[in-house]
C-alpha positions as a printed Julia matrix, in Angstrom:
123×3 Matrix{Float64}:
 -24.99   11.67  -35.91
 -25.14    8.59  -38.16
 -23.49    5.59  -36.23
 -20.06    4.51  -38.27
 -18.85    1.88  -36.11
 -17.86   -1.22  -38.04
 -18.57   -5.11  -37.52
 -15.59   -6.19  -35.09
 -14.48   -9.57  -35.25
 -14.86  -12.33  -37.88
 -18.02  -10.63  -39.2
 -15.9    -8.19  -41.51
 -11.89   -7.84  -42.21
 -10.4    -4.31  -41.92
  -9.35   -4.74  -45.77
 -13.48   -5.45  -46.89
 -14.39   -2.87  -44.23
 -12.18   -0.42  -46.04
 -13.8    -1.39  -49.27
  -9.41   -2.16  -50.29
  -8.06   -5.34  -52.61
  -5.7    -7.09  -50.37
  -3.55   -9.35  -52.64
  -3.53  -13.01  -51.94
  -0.38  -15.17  -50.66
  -0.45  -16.46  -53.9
  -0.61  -12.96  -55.87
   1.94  -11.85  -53.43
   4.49  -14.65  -53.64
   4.41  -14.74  -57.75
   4.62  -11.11  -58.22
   7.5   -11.36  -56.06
   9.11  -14.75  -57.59
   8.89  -13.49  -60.87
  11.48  -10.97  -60.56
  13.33  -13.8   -58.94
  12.86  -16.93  -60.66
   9.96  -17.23  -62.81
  10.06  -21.0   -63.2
   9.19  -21.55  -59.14
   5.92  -19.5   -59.65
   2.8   -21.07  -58.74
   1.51  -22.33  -62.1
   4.88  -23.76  -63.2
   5.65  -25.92  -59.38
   3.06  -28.6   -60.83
   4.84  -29.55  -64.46
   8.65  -29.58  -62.83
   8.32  -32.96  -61.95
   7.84  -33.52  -65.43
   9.72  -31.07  -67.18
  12.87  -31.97  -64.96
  11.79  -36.14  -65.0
  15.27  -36.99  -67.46
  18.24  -34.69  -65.84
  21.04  -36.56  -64.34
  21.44  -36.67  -60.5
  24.05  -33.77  -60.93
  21.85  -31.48  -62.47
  19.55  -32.04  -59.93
  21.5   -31.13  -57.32
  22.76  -27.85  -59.23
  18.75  -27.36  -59.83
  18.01  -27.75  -56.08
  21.02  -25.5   -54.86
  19.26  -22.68  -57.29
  15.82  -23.11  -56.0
  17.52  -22.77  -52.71
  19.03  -19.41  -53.72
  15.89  -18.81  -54.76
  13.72  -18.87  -52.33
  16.14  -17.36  -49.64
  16.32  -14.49  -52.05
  12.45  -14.63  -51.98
  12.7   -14.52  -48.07
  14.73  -11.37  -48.2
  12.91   -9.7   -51.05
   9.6   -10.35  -48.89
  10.65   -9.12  -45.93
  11.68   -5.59  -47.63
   8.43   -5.1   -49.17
   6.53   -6.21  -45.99
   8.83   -3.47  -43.95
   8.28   -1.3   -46.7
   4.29   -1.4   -46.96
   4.3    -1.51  -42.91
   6.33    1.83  -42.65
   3.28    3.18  -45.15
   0.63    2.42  -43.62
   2.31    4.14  -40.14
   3.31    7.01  -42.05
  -0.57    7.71  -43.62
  -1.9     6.55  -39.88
   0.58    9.49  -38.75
  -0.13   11.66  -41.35
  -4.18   11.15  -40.67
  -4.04   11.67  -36.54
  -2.04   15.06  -37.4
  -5.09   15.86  -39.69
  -7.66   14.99  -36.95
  -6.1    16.65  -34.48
  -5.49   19.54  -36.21
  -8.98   19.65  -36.9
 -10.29   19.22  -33.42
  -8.04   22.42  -32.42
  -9.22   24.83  -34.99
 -13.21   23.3   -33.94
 -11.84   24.35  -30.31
 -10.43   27.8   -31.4
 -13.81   28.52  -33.24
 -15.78   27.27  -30.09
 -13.73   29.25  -27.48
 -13.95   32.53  -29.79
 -17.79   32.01  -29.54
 -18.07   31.64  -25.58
 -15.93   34.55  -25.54
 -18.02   36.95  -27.52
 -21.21   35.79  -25.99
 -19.61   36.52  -23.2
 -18.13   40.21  -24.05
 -22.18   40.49  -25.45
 -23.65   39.53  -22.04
 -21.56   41.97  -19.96
């Protein structure tokens, strides 16, 4: 039997051991934002300063109380997908210890069936 245990520890993450594309915080916060409010992605926090560098102390606040919005929105949005693609990955880990075990009894049925004839053959 070939040995399949994996590097434990810093050597190799789960996601790389599992050969999967976890999405950066980055990749994860602007897909996310976008749907929100597009001008608070990543690529667009830099030139605000700038873009915004003539508004009247007013429209700064009103700007401010938006990105506020914003982000607390974020918050909740986050938090849905991150209880979402939790309850997933339990489900499938559920779904995949049903399989194994389900497996291991038929291996058992077949097993017992064969002590049980050798049996009947030796008597």
């Amino acid at each position: 039997m070939a040995d399949t245990q994996l590097p434990t520890g810093s050597q190799i993450s789960g996601a790389e051991a599992l050969g999967l594309h976890v999405p950066t915080g980055t990749q994860v916060y602007d897909a996310l934002m976008l749907q929100i409010d597009p001008e608070l992605l990543t690529a667009n926090i830099p030139s605000l300063g700038e873009k915004y560098r003539d508004e009247t102390p007013e429209a700064k606040a009103e700007r401010l109380k938006r990105y506020g919005a914003s982000y607390a929105r974020y918050d909740q949005v986050f938090l849905e997908w991150i209880t979402s693609l939790h309850a997933a990955v339990r489900s499938y880990r559920h779904e995949a210890l049903q399989s194994a075990e389900a497996q291991n009894q038929e291996k058992e049925a077949t097993g017992l069936l064969q002590l049980q004839s050798q049996f009947k053959t030796a008597a």
